[in-house]
C-alpha positions in Angstrom: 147.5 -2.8 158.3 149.9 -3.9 155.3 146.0 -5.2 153.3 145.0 -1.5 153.9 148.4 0.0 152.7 148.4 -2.2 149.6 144.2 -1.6 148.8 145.3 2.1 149.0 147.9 1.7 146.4 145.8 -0.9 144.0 142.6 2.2 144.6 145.1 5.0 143.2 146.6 2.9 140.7 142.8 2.1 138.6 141.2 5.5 139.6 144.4 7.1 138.0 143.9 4.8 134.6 139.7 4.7 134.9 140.2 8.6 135.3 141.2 9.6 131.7 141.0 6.3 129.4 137.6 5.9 129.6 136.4 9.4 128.3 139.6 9.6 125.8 138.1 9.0 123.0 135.1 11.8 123.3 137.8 14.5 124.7 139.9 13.8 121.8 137.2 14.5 119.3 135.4 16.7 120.8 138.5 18.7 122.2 141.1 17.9 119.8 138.6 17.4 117.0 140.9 14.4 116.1 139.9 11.9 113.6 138.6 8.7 114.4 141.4 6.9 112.9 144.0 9.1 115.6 142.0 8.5 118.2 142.4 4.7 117.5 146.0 5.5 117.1 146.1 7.1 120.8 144.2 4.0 122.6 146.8 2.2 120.9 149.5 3.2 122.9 148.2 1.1 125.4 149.1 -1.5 123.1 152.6 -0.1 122.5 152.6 -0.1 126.7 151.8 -3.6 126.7 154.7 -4.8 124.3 157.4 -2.5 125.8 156.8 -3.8 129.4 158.6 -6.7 129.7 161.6 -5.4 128.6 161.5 -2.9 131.9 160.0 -5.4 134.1 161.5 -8.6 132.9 164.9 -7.0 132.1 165.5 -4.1 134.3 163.0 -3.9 137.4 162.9 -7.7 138.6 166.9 -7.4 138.1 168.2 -4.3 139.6 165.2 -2.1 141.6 163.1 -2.4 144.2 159.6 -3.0 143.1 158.0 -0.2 145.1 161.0 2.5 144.4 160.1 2.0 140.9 156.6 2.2 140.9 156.9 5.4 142.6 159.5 6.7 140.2 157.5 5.4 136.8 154.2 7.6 138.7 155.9 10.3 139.3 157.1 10.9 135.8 153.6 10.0 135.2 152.0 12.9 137.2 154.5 15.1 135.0 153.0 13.8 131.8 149.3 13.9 132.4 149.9 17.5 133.0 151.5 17.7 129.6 148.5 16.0 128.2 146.4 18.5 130.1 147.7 21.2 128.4 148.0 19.8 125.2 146.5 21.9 122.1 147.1 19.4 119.2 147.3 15.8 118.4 150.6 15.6 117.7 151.6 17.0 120.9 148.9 14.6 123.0 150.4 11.7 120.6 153.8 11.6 121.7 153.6 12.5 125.0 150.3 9.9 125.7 152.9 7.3 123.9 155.5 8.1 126.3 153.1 7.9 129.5 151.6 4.4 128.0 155.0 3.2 127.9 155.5 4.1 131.8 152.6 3.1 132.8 151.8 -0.3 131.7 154.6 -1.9 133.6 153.0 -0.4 136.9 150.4 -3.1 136.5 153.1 -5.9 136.8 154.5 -3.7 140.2 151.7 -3.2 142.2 150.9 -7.0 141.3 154.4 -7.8 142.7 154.2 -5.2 145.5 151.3 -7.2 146.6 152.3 -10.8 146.4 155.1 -10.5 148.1 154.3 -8.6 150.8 150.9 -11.1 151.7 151.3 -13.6 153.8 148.7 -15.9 152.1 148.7 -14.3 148.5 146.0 -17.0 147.0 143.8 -16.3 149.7 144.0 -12.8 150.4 145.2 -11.6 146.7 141.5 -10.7 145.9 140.8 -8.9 148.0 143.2 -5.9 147.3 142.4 -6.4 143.6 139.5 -5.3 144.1 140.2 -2.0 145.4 141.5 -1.6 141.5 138.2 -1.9 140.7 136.3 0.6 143.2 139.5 3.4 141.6 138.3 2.7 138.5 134.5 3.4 139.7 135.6 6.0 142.0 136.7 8.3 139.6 134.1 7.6 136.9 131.5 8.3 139.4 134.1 12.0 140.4 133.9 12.8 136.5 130.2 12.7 136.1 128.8 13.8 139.5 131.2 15.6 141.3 132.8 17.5 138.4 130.0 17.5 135.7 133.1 17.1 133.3 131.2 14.9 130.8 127.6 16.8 130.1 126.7 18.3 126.9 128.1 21.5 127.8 131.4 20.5 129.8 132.5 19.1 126.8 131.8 22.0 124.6 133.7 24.1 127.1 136.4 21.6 127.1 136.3 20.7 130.3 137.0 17.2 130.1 140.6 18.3 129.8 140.3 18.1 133.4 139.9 14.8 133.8 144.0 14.5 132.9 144.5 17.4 135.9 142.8 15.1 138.2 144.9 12.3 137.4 148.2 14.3 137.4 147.6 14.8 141.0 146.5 11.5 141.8 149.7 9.9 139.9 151.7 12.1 142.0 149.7 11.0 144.9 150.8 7.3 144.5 154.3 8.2 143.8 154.5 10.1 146.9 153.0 7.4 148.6 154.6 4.5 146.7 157.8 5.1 148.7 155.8 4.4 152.0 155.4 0.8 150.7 157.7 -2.4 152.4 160.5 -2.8 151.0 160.1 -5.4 147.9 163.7 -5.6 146.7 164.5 -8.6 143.7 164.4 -11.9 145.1 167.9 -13.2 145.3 169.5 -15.7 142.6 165.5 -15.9 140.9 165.6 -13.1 138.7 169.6 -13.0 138.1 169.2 -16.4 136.9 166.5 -16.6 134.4 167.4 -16.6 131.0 166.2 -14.1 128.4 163.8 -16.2 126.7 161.8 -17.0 130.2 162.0 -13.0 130.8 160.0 -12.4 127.9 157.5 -15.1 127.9 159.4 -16.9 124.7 160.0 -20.2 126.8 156.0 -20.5 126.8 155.7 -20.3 122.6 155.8 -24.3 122.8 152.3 -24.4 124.6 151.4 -23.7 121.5 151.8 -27.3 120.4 148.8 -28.4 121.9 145.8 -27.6 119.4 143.2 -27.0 121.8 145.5 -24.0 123.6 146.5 -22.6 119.9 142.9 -22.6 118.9 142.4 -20.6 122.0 145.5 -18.3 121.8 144.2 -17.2 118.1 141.0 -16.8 119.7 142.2 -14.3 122.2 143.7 -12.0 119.8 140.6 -12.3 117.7 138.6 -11.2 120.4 140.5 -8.4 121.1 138.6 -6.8 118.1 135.5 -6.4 119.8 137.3 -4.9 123.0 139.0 -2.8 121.4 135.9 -1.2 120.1 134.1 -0.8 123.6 137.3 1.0 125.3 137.6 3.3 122.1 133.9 4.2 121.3 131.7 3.3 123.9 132.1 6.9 125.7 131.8 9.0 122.8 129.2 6.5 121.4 126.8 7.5 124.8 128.2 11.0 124.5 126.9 11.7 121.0 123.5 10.0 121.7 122.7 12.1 124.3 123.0 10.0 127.4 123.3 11.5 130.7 126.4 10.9 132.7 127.7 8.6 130.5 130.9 8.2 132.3 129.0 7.2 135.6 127.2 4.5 133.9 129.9 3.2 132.4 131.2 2.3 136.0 128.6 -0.2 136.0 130.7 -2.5 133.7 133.2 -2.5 136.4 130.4 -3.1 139.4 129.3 -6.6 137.1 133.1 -7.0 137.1 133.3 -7.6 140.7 130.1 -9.6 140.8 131.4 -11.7 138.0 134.7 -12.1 139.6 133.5 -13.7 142.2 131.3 -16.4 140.4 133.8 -17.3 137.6 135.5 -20.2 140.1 132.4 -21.8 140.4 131.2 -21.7 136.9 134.7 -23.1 135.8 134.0 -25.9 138.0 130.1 -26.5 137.1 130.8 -26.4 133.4 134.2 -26.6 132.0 136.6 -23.9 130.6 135.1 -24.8 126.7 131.6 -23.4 127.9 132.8 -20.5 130.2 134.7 -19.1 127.5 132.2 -19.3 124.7 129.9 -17.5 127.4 132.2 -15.0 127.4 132.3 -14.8 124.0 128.6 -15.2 122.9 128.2 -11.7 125.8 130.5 -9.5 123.4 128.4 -10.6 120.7 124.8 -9.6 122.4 126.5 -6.4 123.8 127.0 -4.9 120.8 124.1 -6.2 119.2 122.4 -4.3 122.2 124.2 -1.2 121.5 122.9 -1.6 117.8 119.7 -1.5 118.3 119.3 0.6 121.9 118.5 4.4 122.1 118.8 6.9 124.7 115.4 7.0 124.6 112.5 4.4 124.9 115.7 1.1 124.3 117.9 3.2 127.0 117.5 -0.2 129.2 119.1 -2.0 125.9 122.8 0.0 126.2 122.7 0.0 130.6 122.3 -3.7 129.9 124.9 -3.6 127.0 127.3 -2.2 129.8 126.6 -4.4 132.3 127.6 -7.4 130.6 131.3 -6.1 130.9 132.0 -8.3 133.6 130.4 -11.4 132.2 132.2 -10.6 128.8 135.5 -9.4 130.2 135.9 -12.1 133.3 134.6 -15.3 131.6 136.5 -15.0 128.8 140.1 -12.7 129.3 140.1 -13.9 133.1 139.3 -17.3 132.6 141.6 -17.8 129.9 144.6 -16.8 132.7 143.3 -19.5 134.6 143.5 -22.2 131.9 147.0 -20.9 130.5 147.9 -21.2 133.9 146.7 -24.8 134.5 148.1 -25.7 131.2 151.6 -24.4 131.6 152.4 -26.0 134.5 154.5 -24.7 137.8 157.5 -24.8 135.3 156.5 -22.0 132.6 153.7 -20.7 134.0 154.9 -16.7 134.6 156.0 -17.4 131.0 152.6 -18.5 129.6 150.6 -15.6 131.5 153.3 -13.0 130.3 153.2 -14.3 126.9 149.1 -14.4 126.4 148.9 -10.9 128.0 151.9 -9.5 125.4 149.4 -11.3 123.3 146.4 -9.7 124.0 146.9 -6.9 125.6 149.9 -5.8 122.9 149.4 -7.2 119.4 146.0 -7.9 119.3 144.8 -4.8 120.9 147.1 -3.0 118.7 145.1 -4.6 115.3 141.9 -4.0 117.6 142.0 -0.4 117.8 143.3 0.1 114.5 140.6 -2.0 113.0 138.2 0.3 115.4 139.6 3.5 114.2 139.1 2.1 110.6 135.3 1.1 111.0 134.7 4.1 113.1 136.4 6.2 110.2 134.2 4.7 107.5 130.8 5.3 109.3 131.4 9.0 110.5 129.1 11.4 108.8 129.2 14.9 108.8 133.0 15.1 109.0 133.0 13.1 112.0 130.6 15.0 114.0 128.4 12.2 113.9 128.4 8.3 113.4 126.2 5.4 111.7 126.6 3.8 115.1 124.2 1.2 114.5 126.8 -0.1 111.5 129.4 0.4 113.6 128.4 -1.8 116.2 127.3 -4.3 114.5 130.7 -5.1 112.6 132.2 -6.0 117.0 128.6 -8.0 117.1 128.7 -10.3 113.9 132.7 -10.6 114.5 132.6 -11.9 117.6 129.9 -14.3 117.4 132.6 -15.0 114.4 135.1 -15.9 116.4 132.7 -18.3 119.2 131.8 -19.7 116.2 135.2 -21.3 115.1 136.1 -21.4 118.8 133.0 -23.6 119.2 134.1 -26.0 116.6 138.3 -25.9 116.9 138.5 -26.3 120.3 137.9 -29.9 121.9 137.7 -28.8 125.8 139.5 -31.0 128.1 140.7 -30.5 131.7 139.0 -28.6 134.3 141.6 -26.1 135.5 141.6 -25.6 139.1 141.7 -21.9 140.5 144.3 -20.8 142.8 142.3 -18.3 144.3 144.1 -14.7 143.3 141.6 -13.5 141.1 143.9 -13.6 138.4 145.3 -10.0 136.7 143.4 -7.7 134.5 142.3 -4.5 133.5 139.2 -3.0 133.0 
């Protein structure tokens, strides 16, 4: 009963993100008729989201709340500010208030993480398994925007009814923090969180893994690499929009369906080959993604961009999800919440906050017509030749080593 209470919660918590971030960027200009440089500037409060939540969950929630009472006050005030962004008529408007809801949100991630864990009985076994209901949200209202709604054809989105999509996820934050309430009772474990110091709070205790070379080489690495996904979350969408690909936000859902697949092969890959070759897999797939997207059509090279999306899992998992598994074998029992909250400030904060800038920039430069339309071939191909870059340098910095072994919880990330 409690798996199916907490897969309910991990389902509403990813359909509520998957339900407006993924068709942002093409309501914004199509909508909004915002620049490409604000749109970057709006996924970028994601970034902002990313910095801020430690402070809340490290500082305030782990000390004082209840996990699940604030998860279902952080979603409440959510449902409150999608509507806001529902009915936003400018930028500026959408800007701040999307800022504010970033802020809010991101720390929900950590919660329903916490929520889960401590209310399993065998968390490395059984942790998986309700993560994956994140996923199927995330699909679930994809699949809800394209082909129960029609909110993302050619002529939805001149009506503006992809505003919708931020209606739909108003109710369905309110939904989850309604039901977030329902949830056992996860109150701060006693003496652990009143005892840890500041530093360990925010991940600072971890900086000195940074000592090793082969972990700096790949911490540099996974902010690098945050340039190229960057550029997927903020222009894939309106890339298959303006092309003239049908249901693009349904087949988009496919990166998250090779997600799952992947998922559940990474542990035996790490263990076949090593953590060096894993992660330069992940690597070399951002690289052929986007060289995919260069060069694929909605035409005729159609099959070039479905496969471009489907390597999402094996780009995302083998190299962001992989790289939690080695920062956690190299930290150490010690400073290993530490490590994992200081690589995702890392990635997930600063260097998706230069990603998207640098997105917004390139996406800027190429837009013709006033930003009605986009050299996307050039644009794509800046992600391509930068991430191969990066698996480059990787390739020749980083000396391998150990085998870290999995613990089985299909470790934490976003799609």
């Amino acid at each position: 009963m409690i798996r199916a209470r907490l897969s309910i919660m991990m389902f509403l918590e990813f359909f509520i993100w998957g339900g407006w971030f993924v068709t942002l960027g093409t309501f914004l200009g199509s909508t909004l008729h915002a620049s490409d440089g604000q749109i970057g500037m709006a996924f970028a409060t994601q970034s902002w989201g990313a910095i801020v939540a430690p402070f809340i969950i490290g500082l305030i929630a782990d000390r004082f709340f209840n996990a699940e009472r604030i998860l279902g006050i952080l979603h409440l005030v959510g449902a409150v500010l999608m509507y806001r962004l529902f009915v936003a008529q400018d930028f500026s408007a959408f800007y701040i208030t999307v800022l504010v809801y970033m802020i809010l949100y991101m720390p929900t991630l950590a919660l329903v993480n916490a929520v889960a864990f401590r209310q399993l009985r065998e968390p490395d076994r059984e942790f998986g398994k309700i993560r994956v209901w994140g996923s199927l949200g995330w699909i679930a209202a994809g699949l809800a925007i394209s082909y129960v709604f029609a909110w993302d054809g050619a002529a939805a989105i001149e009506t503006g009814a992809l505003r919708y999509t931020f209606l739909m996820c108003a109710v369905a934050s309110l939904v989850l923090g309604i039901y977030s309430f329902t949830l056992p009772a996860t109150p701060p474990k006693a003496g652990e969180a009143a005892g840890a110091s500041l530093s360990e709070r925010l991940g600072i205790d971890a900086l000195k893994l940074l000592k090793n070379r082969d972990y700096a080489v790949f911490f540099v690495a996974s902010i690098l690499i945050c340039i190229p996904l960057a550029f997927y979350y903020q222009n894939a969408n309106p890339f298959l929009s303006e092309i003239g690909v049908a249901d693009p936000t349904a087949k988009m859902t496919l990166g998250q369906i090779s997600e799952v697949f992947f998922m559940l092969m990474l542990p035996l890959f790490i263990q076949r080959v090593g953590i060096k070759k894993t992660l330069l897999l992940g690597m070399l797939a951002w690289g052929v993604r986007y060289l995919l997207f260069a060069f694929g059509d909605s035409g005729n090279q159609v099959w070039m961009l479905l496969l471009g999306i489907l390597l999402h899992g094996l780009c995302y998992d083998f190299f962001f999800v992989s790289g939690q598994i080695y920062t956690n074998q190299r930290a150490g029992e010690r400073f290993r919440s530490a490590a994992q909250g200081m690589i995702t400030l890392a990635t997930y904060g600063f260097g998706m906050l230069i990603g998207f800038w640098v997105a917004g920039a390139i996406t800027d430069y190429y837009s013709l017509d006033g930003g009605t339309r986009h050299d996307w071939q050039d644009i794509w191909l800046f992600p391509a030749v930068f991430a191969l870059a990066v698996m480059a340098i990787f390739f020749v910095c980083f000396r391998g080593g150990q085998r870290p072994q999995t613990d089985g919880r299909g470790a934490d990330h976003t799609s």
